[in-house]
Backbone as CSV, one residue per row, in Angstrom:
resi,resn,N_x,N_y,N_z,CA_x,CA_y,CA_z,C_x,C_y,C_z
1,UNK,-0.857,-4.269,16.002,-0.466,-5.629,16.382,-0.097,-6.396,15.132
2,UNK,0.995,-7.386,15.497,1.378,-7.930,14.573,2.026,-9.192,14.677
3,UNK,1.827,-10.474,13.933,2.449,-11.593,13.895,2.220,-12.328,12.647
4,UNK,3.092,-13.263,12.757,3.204,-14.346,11.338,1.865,-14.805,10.637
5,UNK,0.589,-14.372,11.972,-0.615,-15.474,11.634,-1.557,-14.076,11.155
6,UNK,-1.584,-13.025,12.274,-2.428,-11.961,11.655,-2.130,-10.646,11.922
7,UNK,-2.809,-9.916,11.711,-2.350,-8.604,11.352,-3.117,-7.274,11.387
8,UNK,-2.625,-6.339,11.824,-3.792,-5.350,12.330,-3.382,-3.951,11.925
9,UNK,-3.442,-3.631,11.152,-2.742,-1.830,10.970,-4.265,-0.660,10.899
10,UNK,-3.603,0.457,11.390,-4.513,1.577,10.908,-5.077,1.587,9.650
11,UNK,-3.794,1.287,8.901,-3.136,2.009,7.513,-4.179,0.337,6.478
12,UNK,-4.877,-0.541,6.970,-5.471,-1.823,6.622,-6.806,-1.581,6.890
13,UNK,-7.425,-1.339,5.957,-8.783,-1.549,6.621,-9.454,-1.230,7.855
14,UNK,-8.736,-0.334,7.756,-9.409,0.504,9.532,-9.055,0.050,10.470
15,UNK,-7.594,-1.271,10.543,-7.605,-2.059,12.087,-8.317,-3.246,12.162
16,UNK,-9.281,-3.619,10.937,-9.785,-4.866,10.924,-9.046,-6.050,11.083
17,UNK,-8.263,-7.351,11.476,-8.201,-8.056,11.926,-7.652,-8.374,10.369
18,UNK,-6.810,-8.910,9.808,-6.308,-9.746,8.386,-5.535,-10.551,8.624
19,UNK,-5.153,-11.864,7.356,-4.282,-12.501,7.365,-2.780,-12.084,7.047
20,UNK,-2.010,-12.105,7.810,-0.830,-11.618,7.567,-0.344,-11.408,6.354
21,UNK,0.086,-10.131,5.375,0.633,-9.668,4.320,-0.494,-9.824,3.198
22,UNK,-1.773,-9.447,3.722,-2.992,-9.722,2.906,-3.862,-8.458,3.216
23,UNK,-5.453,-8.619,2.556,-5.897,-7.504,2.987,-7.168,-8.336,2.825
24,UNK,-7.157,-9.434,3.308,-8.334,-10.487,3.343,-8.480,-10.663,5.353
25,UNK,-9.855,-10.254,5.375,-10.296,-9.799,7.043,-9.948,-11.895,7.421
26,UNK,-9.730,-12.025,8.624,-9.862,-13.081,8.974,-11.336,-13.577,9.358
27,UNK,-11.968,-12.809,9.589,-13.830,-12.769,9.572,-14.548,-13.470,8.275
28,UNK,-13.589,-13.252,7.501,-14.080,-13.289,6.168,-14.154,-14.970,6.387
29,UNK,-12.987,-15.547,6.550,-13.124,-17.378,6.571,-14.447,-17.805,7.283
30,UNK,-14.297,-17.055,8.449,-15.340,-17.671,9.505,-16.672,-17.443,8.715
31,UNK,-16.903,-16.756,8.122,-18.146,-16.081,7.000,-18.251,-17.059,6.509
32,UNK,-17.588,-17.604,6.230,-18.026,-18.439,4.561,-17.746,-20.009,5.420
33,UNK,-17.036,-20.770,6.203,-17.054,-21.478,6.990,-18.927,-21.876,7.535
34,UNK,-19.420,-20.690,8.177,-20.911,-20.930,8.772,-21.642,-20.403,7.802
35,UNK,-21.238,-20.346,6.544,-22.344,-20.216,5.514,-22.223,-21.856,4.939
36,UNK,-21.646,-22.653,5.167,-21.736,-23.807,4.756,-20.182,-24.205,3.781
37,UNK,-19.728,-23.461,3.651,-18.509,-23.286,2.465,-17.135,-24.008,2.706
38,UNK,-16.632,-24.531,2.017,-15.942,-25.498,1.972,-14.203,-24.557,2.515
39,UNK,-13.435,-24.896,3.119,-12.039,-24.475,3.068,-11.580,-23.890,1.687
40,UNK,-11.503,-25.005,1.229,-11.190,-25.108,-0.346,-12.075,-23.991,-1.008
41,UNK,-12.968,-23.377,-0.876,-14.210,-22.482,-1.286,-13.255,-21.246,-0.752
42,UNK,-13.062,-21.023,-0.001,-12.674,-19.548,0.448,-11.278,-19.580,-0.093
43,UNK,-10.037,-20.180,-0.224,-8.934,-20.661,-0.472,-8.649,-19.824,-2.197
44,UNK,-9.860,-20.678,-2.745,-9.906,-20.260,-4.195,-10.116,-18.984,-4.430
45,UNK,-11.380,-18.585,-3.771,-11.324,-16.975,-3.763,-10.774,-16.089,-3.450
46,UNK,-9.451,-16.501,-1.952,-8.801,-15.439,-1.789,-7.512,-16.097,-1.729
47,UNK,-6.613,-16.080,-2.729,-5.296,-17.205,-3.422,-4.630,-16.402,-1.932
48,UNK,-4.785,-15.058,-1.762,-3.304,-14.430,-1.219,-3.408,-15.261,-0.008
49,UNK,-4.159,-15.921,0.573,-4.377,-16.725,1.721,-3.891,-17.863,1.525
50,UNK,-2.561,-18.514,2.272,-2.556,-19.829,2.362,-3.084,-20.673,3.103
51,UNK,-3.345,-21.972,2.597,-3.964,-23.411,3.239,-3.041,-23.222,5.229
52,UNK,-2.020,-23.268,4.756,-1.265,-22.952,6.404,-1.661,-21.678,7.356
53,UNK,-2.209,-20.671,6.598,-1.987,-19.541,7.431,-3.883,-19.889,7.826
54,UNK,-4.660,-20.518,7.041,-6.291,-20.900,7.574,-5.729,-21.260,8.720
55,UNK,-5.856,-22.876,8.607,-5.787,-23.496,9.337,-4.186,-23.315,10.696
56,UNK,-4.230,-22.955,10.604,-3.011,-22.160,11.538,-3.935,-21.213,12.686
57,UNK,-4.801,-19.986,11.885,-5.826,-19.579,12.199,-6.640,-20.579,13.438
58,UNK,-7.254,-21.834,12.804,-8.377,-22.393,13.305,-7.645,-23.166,14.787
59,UNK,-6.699,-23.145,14.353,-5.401,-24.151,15.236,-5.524,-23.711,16.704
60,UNK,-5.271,-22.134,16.459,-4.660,-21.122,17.117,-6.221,-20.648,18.421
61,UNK,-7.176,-21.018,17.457,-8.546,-20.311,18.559,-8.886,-21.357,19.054
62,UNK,-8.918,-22.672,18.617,-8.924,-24.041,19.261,-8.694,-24.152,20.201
63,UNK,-6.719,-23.599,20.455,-6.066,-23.671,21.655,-6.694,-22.550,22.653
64,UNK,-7.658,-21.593,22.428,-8.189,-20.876,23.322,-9.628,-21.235,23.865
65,UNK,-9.653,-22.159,23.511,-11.101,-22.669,23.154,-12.184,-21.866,22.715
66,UNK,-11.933,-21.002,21.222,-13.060,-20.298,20.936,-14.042,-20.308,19.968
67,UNK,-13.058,-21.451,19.551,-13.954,-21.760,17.890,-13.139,-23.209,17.482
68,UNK,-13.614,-24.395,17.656,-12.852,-25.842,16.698,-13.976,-26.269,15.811
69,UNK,-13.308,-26.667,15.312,-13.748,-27.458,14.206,-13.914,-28.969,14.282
């Protein structure tokens, strides 16, 4: 599976769930999100992640109602 927001290959991390053209799990935000951690906190640590493609993310499960902020 594949789209602009995330990304799923065999050939990635076993199929784990990433941010598109990255190899940063999308689990990983939510990790550090309910560890108390700032946007800006995870952002810094993983540059290949943009501010748009997070919150795009958070946007996106909102509209499913599975997770807002």
């Amino acid at each position: 599976m594949e789209s602009e927001l995330i990304q799923t290959s065999p050939d990635i991390l076993s199929g784990t769930p990433v941010f598109y053209r990255t190899r940063v799990p999308v689990q990983t935000l939510i990790d550090y999100l309910e560890a108390g951690d700032r946007l800006d906190d995870f952002l810094e640590d993983f540059p290949t992640v943009s501010r748009a493609q997070a919150t795009a993310f958070f946007k996106s499960l909102c509209r499913k109602n599975e997770y807002c902020l």
